[in-house]
N, CA, C and O atoms as a Maestro MAE file, in Angstrom:
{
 s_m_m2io_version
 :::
 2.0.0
}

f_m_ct {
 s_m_title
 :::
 protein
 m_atom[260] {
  # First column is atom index #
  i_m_mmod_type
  r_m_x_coord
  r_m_y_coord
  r_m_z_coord
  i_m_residue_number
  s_m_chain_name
  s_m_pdb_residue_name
  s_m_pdb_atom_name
  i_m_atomic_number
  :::
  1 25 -16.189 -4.797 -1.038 1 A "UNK " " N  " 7
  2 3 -17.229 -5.608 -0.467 1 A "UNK " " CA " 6
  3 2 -16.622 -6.944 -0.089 1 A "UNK " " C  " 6
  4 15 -15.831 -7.491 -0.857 1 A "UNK " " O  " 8
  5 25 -16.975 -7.500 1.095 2 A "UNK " " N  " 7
  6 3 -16.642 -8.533 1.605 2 A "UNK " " CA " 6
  7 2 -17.089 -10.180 0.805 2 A "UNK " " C  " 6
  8 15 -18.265 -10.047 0.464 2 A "UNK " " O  " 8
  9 25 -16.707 -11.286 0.497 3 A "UNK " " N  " 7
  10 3 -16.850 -12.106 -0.141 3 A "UNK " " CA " 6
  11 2 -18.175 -12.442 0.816 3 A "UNK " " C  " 6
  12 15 -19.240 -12.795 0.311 3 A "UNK " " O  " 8
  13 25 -18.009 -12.308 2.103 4 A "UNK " " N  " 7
  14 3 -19.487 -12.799 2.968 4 A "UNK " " CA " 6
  15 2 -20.622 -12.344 2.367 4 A "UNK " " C  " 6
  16 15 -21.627 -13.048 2.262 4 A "UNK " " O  " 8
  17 25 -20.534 -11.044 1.898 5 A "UNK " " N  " 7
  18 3 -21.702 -10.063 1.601 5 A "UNK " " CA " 6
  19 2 -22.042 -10.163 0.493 5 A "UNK " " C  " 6
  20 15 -23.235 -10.145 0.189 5 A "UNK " " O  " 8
  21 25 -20.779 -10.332 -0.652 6 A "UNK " " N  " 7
  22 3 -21.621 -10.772 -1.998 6 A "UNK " " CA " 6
  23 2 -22.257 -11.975 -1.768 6 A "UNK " " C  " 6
  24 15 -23.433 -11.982 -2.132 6 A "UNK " " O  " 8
  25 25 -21.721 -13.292 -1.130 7 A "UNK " " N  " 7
  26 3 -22.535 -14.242 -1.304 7 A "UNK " " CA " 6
  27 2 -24.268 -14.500 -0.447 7 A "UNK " " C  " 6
  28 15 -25.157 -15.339 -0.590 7 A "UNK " " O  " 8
  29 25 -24.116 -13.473 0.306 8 A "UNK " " N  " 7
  30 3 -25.567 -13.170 1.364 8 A "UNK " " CA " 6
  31 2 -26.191 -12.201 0.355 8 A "UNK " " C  " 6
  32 15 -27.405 -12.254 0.549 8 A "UNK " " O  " 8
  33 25 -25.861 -11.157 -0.845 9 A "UNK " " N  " 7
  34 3 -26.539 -10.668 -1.631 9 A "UNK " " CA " 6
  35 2 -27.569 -11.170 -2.562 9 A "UNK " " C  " 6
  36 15 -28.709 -10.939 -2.964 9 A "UNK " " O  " 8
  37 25 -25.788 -12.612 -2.798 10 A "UNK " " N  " 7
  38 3 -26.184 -12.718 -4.228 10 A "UNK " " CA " 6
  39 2 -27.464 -13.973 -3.830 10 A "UNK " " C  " 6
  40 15 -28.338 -14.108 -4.687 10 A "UNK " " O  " 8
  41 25 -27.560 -14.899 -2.500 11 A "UNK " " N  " 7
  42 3 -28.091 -15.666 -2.426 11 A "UNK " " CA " 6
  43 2 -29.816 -15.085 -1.624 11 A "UNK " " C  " 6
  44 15 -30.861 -15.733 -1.562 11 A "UNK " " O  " 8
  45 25 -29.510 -13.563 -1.077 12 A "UNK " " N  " 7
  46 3 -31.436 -12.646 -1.151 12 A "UNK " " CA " 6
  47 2 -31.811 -12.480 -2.899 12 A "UNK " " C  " 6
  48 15 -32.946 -12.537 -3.371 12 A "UNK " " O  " 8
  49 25 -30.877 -12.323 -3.464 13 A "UNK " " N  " 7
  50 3 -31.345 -12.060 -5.285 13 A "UNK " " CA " 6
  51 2 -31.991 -13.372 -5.450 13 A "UNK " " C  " 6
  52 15 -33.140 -13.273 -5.880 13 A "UNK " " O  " 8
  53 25 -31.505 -14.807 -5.188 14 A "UNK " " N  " 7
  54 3 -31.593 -15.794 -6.194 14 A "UNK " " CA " 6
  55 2 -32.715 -16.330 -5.387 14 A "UNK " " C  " 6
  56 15 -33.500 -17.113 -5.923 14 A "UNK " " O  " 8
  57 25 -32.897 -15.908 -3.892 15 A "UNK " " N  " 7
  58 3 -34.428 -16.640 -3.182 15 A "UNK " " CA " 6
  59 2 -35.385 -15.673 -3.791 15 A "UNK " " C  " 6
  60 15 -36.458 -16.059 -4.254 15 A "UNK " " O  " 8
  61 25 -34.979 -14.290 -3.800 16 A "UNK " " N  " 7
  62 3 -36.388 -13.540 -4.432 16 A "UNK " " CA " 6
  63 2 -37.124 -13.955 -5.865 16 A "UNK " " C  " 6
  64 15 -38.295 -13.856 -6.233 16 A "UNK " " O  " 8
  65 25 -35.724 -14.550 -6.621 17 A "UNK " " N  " 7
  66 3 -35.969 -14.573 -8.264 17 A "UNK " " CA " 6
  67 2 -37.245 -15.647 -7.905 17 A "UNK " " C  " 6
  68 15 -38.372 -15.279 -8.237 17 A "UNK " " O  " 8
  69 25 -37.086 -16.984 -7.224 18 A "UNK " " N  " 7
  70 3 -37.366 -18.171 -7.010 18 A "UNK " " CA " 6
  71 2 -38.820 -18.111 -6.460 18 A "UNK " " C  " 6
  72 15 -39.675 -18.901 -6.858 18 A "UNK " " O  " 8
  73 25 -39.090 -17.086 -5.474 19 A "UNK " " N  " 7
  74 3 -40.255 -16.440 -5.275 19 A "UNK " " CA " 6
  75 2 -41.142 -15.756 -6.264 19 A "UNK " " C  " 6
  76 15 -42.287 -16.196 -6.369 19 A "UNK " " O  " 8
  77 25 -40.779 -14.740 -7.005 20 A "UNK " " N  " 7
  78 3 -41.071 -14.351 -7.584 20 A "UNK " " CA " 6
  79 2 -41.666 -15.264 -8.750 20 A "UNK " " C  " 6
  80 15 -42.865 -15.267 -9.027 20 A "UNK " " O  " 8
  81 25 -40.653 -16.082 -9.442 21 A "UNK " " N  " 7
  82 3 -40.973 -17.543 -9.993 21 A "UNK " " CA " 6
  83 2 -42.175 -18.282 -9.628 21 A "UNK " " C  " 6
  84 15 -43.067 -18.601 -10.414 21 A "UNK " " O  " 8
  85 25 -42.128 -18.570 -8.175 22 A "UNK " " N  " 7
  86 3 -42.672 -19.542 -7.843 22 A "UNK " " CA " 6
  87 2 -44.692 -18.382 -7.770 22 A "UNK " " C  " 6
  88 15 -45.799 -18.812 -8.094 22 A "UNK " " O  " 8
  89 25 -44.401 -17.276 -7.345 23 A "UNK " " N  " 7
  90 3 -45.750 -16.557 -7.395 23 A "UNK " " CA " 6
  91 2 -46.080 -15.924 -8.658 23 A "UNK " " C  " 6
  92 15 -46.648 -14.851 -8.453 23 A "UNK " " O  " 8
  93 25 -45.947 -16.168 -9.776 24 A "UNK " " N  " 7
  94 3 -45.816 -16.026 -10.663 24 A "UNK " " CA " 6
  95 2 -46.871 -17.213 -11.300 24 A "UNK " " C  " 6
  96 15 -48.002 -17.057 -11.759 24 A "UNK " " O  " 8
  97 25 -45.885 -18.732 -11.115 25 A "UNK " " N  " 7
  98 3 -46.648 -20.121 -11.734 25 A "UNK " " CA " 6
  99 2 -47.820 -19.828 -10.735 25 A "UNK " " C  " 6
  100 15 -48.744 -19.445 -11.453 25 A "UNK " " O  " 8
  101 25 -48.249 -19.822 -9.381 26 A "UNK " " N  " 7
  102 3 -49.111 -19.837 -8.661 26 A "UNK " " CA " 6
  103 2 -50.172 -18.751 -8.966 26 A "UNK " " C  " 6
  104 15 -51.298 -19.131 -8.644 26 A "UNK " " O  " 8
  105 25 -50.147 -17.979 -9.295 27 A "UNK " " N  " 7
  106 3 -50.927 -17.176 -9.130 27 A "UNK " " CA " 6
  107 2 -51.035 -16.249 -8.035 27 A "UNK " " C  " 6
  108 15 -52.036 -15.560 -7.836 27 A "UNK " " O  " 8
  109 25 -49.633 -16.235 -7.079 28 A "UNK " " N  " 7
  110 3 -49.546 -15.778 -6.050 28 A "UNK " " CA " 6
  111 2 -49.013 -14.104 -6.536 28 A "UNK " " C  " 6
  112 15 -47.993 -13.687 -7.086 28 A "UNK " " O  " 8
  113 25 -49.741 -13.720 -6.238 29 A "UNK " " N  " 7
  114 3 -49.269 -11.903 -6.746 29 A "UNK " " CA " 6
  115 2 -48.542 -11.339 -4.825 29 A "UNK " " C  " 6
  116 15 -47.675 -10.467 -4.763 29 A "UNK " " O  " 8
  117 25 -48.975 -11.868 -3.807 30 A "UNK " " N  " 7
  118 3 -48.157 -11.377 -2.884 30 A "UNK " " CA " 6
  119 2 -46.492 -12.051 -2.576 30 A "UNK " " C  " 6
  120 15 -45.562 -11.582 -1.920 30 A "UNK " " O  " 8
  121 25 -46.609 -13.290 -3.335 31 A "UNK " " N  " 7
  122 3 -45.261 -13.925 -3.541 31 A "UNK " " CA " 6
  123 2 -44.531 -13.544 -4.380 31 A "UNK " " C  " 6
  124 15 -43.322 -13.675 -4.187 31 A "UNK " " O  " 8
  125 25 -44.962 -13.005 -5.475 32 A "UNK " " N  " 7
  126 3 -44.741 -12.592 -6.354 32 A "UNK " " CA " 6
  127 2 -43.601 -10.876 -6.442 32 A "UNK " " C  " 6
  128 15 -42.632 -10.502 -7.102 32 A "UNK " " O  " 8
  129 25 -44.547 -10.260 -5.270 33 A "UNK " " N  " 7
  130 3 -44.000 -9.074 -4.909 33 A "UNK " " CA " 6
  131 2 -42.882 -9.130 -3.671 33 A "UNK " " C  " 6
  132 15 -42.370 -8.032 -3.457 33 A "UNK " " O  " 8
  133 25 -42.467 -10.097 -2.914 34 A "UNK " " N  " 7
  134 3 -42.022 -10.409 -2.091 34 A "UNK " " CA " 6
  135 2 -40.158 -10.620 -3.093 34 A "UNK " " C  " 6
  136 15 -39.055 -10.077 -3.045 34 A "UNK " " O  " 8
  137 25 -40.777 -11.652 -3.819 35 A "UNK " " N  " 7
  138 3 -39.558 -12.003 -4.532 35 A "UNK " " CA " 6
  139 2 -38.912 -10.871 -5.486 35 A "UNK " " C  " 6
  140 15 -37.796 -11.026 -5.982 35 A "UNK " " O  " 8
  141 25 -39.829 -9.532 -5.739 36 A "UNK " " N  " 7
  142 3 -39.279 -8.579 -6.519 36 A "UNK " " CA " 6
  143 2 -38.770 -7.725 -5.353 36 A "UNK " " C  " 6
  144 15 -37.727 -7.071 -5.335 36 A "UNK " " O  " 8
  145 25 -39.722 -7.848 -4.341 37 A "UNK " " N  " 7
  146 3 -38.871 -6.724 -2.960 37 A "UNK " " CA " 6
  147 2 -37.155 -7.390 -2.829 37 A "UNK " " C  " 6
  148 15 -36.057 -6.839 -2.904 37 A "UNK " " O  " 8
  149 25 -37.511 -8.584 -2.639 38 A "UNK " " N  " 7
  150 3 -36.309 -9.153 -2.075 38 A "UNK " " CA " 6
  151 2 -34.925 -9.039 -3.393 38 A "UNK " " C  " 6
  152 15 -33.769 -8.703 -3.135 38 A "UNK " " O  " 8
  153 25 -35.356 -9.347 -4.525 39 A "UNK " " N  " 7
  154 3 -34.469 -8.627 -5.616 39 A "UNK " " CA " 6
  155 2 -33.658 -7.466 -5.620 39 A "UNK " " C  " 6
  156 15 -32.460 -7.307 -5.859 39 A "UNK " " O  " 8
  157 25 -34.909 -6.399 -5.185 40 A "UNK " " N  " 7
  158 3 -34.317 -5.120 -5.378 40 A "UNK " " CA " 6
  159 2 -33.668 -4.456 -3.789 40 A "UNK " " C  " 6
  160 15 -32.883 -3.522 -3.625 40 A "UNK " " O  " 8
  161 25 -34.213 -5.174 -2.961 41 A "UNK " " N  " 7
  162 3 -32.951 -5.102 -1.537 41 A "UNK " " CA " 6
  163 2 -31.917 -5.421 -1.765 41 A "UNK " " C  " 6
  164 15 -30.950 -4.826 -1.287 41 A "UNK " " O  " 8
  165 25 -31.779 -6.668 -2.728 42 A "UNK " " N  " 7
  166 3 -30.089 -6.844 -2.654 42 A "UNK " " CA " 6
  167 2 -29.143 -6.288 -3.505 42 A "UNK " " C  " 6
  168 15 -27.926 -6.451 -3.420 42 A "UNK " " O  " 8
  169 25 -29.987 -5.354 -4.664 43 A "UNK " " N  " 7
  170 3 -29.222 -4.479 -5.535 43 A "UNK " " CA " 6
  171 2 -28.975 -3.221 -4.650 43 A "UNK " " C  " 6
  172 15 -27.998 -2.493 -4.822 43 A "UNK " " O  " 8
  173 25 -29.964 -3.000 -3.647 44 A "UNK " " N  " 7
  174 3 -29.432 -1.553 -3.095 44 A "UNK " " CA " 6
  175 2 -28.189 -1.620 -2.367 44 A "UNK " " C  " 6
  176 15 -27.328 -0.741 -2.400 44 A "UNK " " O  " 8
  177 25 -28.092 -3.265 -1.357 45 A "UNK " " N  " 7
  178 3 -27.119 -3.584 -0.697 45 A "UNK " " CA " 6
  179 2 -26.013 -3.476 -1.356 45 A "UNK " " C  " 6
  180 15 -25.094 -2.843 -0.835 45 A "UNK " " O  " 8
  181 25 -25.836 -4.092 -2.704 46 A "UNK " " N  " 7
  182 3 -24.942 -4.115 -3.895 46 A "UNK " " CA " 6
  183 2 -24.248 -2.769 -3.880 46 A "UNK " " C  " 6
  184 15 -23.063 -2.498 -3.688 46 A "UNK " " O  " 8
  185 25 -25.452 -1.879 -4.170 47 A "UNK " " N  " 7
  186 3 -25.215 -0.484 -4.713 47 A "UNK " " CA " 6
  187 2 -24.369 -0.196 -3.098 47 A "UNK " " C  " 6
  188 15 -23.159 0.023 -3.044 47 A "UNK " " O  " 8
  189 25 -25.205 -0.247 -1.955 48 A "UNK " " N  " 7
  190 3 -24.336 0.722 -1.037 48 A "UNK " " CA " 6
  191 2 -22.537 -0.040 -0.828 48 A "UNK " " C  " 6
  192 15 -21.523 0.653 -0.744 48 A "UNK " " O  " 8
  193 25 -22.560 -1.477 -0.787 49 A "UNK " " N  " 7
  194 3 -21.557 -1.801 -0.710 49 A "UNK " " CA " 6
  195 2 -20.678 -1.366 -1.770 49 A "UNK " " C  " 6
  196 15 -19.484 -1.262 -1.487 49 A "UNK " " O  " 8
  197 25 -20.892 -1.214 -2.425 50 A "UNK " " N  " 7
  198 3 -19.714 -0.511 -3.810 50 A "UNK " " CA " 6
  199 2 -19.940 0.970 -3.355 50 A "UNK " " C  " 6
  200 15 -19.578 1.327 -4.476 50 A "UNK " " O  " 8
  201 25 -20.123 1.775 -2.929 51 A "UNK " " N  " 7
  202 3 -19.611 2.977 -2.443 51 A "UNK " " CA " 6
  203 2 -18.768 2.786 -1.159 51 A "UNK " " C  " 6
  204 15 -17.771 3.506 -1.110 51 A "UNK " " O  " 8
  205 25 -18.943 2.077 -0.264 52 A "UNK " " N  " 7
  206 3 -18.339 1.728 0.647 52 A "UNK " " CA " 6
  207 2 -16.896 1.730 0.101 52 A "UNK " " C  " 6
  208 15 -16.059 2.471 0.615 52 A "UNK " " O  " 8
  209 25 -16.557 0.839 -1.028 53 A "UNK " " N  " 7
  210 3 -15.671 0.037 -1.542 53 A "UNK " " CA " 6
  211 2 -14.435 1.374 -2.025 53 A "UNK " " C  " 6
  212 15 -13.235 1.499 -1.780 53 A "UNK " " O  " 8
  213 25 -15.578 2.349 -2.926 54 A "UNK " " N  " 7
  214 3 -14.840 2.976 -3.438 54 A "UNK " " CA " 6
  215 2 -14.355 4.690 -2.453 54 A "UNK " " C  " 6
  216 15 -13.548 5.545 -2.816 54 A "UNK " " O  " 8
  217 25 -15.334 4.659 -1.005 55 A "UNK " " N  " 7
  218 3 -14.954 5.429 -1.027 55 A "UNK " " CA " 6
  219 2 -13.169 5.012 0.142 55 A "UNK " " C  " 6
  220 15 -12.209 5.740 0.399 55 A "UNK " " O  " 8
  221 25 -13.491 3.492 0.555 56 A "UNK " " N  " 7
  222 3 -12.513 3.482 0.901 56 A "UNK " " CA " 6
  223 2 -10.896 3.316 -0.089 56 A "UNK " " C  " 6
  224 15 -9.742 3.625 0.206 56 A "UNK " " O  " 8
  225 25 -11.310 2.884 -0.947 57 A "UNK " " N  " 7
  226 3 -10.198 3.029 -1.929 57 A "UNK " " CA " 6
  227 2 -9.449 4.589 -1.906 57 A "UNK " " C  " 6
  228 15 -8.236 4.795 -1.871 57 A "UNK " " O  " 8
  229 25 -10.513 5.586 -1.936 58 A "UNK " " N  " 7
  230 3 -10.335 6.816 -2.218 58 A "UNK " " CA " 6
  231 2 -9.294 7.400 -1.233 58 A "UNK " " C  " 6
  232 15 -8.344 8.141 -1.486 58 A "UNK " " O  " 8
  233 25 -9.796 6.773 0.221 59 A "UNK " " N  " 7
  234 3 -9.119 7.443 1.285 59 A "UNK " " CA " 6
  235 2 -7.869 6.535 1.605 59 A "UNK " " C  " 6
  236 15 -7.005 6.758 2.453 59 A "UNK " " O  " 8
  237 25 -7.954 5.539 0.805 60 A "UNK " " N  " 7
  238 3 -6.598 4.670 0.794 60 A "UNK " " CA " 6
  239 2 -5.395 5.463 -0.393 60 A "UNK " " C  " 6
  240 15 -4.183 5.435 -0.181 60 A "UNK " " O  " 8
  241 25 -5.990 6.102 -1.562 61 A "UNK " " N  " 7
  242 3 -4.980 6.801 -2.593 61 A "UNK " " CA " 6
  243 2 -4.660 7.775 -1.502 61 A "UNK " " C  " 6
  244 15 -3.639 7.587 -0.841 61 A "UNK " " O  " 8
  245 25 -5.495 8.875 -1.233 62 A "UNK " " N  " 7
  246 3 -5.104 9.904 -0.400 62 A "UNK " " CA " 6
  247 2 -3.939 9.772 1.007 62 A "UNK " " C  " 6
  248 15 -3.300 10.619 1.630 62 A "UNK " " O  " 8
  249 25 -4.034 8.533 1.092 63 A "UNK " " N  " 7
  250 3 -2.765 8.220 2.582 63 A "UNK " " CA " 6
  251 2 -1.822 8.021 1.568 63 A "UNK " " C  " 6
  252 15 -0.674 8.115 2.003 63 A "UNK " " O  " 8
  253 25 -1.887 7.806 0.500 64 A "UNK " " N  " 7
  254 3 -0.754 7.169 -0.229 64 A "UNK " " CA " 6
  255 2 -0.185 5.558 0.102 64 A "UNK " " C  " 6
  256 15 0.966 5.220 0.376 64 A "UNK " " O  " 8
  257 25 -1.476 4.659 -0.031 65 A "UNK " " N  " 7
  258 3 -1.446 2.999 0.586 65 A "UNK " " CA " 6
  259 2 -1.784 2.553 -0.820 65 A "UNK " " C  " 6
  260 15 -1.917 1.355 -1.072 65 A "UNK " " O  " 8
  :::
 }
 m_bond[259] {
  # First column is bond index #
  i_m_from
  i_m_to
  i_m_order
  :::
  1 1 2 1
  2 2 3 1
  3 3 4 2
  4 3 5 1
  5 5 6 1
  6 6 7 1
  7 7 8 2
  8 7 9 1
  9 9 10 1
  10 10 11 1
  11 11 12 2
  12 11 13 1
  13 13 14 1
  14 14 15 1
  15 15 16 2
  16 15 17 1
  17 17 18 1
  18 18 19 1
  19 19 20 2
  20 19 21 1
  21 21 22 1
  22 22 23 1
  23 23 24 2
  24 23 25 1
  25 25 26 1
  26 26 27 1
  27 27 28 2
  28 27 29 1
  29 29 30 1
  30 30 31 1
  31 31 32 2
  32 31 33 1
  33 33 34 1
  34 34 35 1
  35 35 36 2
  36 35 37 1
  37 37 38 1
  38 38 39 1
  39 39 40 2
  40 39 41 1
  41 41 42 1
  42 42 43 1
  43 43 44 2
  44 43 45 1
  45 45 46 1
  46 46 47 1
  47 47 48 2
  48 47 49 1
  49 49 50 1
  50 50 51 1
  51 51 52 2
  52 51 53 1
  53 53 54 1
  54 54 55 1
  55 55 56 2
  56 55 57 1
  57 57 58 1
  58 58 59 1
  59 59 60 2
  60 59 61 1
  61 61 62 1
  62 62 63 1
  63 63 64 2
  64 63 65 1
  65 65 66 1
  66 66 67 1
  67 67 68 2
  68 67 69 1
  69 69 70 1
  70 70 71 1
  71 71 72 2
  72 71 73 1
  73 73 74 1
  74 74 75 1
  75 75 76 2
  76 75 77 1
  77 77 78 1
  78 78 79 1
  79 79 80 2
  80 79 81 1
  81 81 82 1
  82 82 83 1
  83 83 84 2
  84 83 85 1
  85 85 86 1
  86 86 87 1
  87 87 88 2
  88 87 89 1
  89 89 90 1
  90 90 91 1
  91 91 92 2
  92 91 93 1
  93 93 94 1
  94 94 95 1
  95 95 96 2
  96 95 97 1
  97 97 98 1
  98 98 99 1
  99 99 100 2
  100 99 101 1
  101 101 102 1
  102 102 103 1
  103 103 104 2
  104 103 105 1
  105 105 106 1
  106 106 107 1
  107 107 108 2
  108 107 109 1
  109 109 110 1
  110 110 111 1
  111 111 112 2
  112 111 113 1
  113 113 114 1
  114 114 115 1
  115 115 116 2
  116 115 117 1
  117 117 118 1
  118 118 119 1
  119 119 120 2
  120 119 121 1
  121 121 122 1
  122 122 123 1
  123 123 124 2
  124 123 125 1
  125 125 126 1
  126 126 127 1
  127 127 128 2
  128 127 129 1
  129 129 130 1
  130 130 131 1
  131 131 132 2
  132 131 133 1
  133 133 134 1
  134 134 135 1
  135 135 136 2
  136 135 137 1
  137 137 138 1
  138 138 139 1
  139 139 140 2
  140 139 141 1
  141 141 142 1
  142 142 143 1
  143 143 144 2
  144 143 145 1
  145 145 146 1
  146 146 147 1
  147 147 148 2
  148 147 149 1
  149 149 150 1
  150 150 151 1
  151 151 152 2
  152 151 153 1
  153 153 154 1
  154 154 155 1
  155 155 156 2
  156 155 157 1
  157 157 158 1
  158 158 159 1
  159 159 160 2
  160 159 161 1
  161 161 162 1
  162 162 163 1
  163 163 164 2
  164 163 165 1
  165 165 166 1
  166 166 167 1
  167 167 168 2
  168 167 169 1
  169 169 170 1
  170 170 171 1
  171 171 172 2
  172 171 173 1
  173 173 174 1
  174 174 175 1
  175 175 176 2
  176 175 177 1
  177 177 178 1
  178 178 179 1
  179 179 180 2
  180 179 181 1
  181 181 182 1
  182 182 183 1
  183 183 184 2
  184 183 185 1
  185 185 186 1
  186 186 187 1
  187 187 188 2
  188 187 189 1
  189 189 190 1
  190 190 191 1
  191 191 192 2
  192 191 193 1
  193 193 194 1
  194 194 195 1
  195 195 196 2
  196 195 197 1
  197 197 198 1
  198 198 199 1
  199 199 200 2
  200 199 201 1
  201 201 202 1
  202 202 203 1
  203 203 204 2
  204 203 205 1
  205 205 206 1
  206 206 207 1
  207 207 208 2
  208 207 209 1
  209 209 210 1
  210 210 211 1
  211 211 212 2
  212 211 213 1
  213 213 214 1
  214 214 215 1
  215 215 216 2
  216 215 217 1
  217 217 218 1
  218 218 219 1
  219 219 220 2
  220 219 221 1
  221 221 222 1
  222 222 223 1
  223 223 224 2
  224 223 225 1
  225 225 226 1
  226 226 227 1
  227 227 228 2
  228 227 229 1
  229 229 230 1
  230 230 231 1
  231 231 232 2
  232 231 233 1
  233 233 234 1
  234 234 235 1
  235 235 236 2
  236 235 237 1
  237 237 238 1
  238 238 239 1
  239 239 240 2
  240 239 241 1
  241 241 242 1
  242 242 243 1
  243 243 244 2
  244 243 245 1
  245 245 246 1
  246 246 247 1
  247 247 248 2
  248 247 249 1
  249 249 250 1
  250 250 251 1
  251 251 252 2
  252 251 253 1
  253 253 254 1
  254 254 255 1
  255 255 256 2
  256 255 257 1
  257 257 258 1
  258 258 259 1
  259 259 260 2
  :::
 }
}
């Protein structure tokens, strides 16, 4: 995974937490869900970028690189 992409991950995780936070103190239940959507988008991103990662590793052993 690219250093661009963890930090565009890690910074959709930390606006959702903040949302979520912030609809939470409010009483905002659609802010609330926004900031858990936006959480769990950036774990999937997470998740697909680490297969990416490994399957290029994989095809990097197999050339012998």
């Amino acid at each position: 995974m690219g250093l661009d992409d963890k930090i565009g991950n890690s910074a959709e995780n930390l606006g959702g937490k903040a949302k979520e936070a912030a609809g939470d103190v409010t009483g905002n239940e659609q802010l609330e869900a926004e900031g858990k959507g936006d959480q769990a988008k950036s774990k999937v991103k997470d998740a697909v970028e680490d297969v990416k990662d490994k399957a290029s590793e994989a095809v990097n052993k197999l050339k012998g690189d």
